[in-house]
N, C-alpha and C positions, 0 to 999 in steps of 0.2 A: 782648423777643422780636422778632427780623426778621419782620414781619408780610406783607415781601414773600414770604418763603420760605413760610411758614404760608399764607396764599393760594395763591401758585401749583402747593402739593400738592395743595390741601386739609385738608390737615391739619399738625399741629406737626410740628416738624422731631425727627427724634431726640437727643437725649441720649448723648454715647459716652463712653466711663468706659475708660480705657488703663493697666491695673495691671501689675506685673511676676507675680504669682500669684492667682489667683483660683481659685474662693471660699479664702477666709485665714481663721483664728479672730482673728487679728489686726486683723482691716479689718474693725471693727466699726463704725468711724465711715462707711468708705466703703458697706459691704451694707446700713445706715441710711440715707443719703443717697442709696443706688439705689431702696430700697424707697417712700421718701418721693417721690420725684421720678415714681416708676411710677404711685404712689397719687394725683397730683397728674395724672397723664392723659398724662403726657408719654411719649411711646414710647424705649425706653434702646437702646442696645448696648453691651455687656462686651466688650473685649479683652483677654487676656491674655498675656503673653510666654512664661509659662511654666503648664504644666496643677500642680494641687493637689498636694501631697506625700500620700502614703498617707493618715497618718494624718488627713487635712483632709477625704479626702472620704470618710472615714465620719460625718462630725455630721449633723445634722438638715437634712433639704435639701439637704446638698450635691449630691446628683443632680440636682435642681431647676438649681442653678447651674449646674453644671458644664454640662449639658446646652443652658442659654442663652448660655453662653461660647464668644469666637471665642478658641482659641489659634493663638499668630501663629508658634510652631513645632511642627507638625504630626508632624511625626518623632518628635520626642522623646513627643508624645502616643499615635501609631501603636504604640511601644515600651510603653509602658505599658498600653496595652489589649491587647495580644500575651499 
């Protein structure tokens, strides 16, 4: 850890995790390594390229996710919440 950076916040630096889809039923290594890295104190940010396919944000949580996720094209997410 940069202990310069972690000092001069105050606190640890975030964590930023850059998928093409998020949350995925597929990125079960990656939603385990966010959850781990959360649990461990470190603060994350998700970006994604693309917002969830239908059927991905109906699982367990998906709203949890989805609603902590930056997607990084907004149009196509504006279209889908229309």
């Amino acid at each position: 850890m940069n202990e310069r950076l972690s000092s001069s916040t105050g606190s640890a630096p975030a964590v930023g995790y850059v998928v093409t889809h998020y949350p995925k039923l597929a990125q079960t290594f990656i939603a385990s390594e966010i959850l781990a890295v959360e649990n461990a104190g470190r603060p994350i940010r998700i970006f994604a390229m693309n917002p969830p396919d239908a059927a991905e944000r109906n699982y367990p949580d998906a709203a949890c996710s989805i609603a902590r996720t930056t997607y990084l094209k907004p149009a196509i997410w504006a279209g889908i919440r229309a």
